[in-house]
C-alpha positions in Angstrom: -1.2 14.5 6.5 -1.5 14.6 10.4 1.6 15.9 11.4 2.1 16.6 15.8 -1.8 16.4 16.0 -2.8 18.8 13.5 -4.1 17.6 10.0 -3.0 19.2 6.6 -4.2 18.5 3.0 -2.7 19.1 -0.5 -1.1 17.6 -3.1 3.1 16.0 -3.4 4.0 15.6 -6.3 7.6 13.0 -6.6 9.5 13.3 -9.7 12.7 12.0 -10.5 15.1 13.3 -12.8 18.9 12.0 -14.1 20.3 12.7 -10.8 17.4 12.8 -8.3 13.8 12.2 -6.5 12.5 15.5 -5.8 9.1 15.7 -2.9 7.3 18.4 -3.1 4.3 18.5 -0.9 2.0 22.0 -0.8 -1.6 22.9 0.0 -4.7 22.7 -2.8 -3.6 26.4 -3.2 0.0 26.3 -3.8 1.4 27.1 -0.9 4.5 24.8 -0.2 5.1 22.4 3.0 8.0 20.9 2.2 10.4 20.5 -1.0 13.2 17.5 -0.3 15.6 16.3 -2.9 16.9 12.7 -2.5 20.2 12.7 -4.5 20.7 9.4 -6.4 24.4 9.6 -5.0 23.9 7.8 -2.0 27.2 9.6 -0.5 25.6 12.9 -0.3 23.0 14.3 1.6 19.1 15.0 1.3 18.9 18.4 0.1 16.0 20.6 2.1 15.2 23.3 -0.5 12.3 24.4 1.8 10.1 23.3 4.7 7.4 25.9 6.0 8.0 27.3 9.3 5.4 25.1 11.7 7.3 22.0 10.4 10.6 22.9 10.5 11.8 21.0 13.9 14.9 18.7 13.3 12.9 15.4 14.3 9.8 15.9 11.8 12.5 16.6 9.1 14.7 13.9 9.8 11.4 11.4 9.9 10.4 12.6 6.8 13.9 12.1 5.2 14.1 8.5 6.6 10.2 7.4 5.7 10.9 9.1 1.9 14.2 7.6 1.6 12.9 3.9 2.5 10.2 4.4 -0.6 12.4 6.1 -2.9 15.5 3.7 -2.7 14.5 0.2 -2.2 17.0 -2.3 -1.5 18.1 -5.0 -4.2 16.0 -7.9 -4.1 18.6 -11.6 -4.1 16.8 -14.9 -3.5 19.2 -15.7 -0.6 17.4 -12.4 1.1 14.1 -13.6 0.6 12.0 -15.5 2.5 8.0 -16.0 1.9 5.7 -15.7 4.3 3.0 -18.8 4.6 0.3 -16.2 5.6 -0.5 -13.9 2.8 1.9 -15.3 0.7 4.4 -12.0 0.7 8.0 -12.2 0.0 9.9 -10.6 2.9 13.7 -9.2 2.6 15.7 -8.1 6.0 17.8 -5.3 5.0 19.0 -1.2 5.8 19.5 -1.1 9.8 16.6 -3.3 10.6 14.1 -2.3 8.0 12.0 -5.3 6.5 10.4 -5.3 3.3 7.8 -7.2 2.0 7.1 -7.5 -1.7 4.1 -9.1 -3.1 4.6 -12.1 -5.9 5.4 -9.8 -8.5 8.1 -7.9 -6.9 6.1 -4.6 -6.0 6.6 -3.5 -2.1 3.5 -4.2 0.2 5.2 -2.4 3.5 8.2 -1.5 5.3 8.0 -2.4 8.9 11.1 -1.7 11.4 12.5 -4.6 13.1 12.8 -4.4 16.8 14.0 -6.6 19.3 13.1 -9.4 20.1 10.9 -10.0 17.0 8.6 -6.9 17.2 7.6 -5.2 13.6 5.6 -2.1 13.5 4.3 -1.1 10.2 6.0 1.9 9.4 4.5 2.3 5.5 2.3 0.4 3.3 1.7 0.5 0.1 -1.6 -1.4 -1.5 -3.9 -0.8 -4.8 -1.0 -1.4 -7.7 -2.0 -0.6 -11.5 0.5 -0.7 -13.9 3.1 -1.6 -11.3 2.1 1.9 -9.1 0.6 2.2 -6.4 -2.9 4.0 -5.8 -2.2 4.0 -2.1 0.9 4.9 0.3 0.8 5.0 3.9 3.2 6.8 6.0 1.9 6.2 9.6 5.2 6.8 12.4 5.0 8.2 15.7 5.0 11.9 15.4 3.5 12.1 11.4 0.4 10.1 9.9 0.5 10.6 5.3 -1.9 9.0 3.1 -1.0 9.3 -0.5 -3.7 8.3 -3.2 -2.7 8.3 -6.5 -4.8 10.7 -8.7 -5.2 9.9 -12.6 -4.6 13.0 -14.7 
């Protein structure tokens, strides 16, 4: 993770249970950076369990909720949302306060991009590498945090 110029490594783990996503993201040596949890109930509120000192600045954590949020909870795909894209054949959906989404041929998320105006899209995640419908790599890349998620086999 590059986060305000510095870089950071270790692992995040995402796990969801009955009600929840829960990101937890700590060093190689178990020291936590962050633990979110991303209620399914869309009415409530992201619950910060813990975010290390350095990182705790009302921005970053806000960022981090919105980037998280737009992976976790992906908008319902309807054919009169989609549109496909002549260039690398990607299926595109506008949804969620100017967000677009583009999803490959078998439904699986390429990248979120935010729409600005007029007609300006900067990649805000992408997501690339899919086995088994998941993805081996996520990129967060926004303006004040740069995360790069491989997936590791166990």
């Amino acid at each position: 993770m590059n986060i305000y110029g510095k870089s950071i490594t270790g692992l995040t783990l995402i796990k969801k249970t009955d009600s929840s996503y829960r990101v937890v993201s700590m060093s190689e040596l178990g020291m936590k950076y962050f633990d979110f949890e991303f209620l399914l109930d869309k009415h409530k509120t992201t619950r910060v369990h813990y975010i290390m000192e350095p990182l705790n600045r009302t921005p970053l954590i806000n960022l981090l909720k919105r980037d998280f949020g737009l992976l976790l909870f992906l908008p319902e795909i309807s054919e009169s949302h989609i549109m496909i894209s002549d260039d690398d054949n990607a299926r595109m959906i506008v949804l969620r306060n100017n967000h677009v989404y583009f999803f490959n041929a078998h439904g699986n998320i390429n990248k979120i991009t935010k729409r600005r105006w007029p007609l300006q899209m900067k990649s805000m995640i992408n997501v690339s590498g899919y086995k088994q419908n998941i993805p081996n790599t996520i990129n967060i890349d926004d303006a004040m945090v740069s995360i790069e998620f491989e997936l590791i086999d166990l």
